[in-house]
N, C-alpha and C positions, 0 to 999 in steps of 0.2 A: 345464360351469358354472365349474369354475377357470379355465380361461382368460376368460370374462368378468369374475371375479373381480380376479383378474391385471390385466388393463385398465382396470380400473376403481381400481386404486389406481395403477398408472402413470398416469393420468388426473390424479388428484389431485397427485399430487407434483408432475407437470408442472404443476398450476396450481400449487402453492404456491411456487413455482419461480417461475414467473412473477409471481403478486405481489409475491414480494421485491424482485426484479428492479426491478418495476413504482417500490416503494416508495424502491430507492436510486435510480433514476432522479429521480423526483420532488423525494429529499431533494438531490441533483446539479443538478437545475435551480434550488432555490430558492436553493443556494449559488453559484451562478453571477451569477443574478439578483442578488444581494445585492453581489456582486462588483463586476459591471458598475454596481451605481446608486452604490457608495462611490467609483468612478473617475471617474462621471462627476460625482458632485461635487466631487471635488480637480478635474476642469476647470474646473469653473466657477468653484472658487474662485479659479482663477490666472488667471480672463477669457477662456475658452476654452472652445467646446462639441464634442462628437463632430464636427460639420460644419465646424467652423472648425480642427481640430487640426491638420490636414496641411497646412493653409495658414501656422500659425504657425509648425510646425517645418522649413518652406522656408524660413520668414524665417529661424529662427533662425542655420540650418545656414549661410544667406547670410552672415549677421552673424559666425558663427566663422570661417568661411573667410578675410573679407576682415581682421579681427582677425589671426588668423594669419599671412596674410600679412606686414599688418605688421611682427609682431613680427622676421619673419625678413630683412625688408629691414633693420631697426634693427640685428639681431645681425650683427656683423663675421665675415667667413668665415675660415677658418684660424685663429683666436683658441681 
């Protein structure tokens, strides 16, 4: 009978164990969630949605590159 006893409160702990678990999971998703929808509205406020972001920051990357350039054609070398 102790050993069902035994079991039976290993039992329990293991679930209480898991609820907790259970519980910062859930509090991990909704701060995730939260995360995810304030980011995607700083995209949207800058004219940009999850689908369209890696299309802009191609542009962008284009647009410094070729800036850069410039600037180093302008800059005289050995100066």
């Amino acid at each position: 009978m102790l050993d069902v006893k035994t079991r039976i409160e290993t039992a329990k702990n293991n679930l209480r164990k898991a609820e907790q678990a259970r519980t910062v999971a859930e509090t991990n998703l909704a701060n995730a969630e939260q995360q995810r929808d304030e980011v995607v509205k700083q995209m949207l406020d800058n004219g940009v949605t999850p689908e369209t972001i890696a299309d802009e920051i191609a542009k962008l990357e284009t647009v410094v590159e070729s800036d850069l350039q410039q600037v180093e054609i302008l800059i005289p070398v050995g100066v």
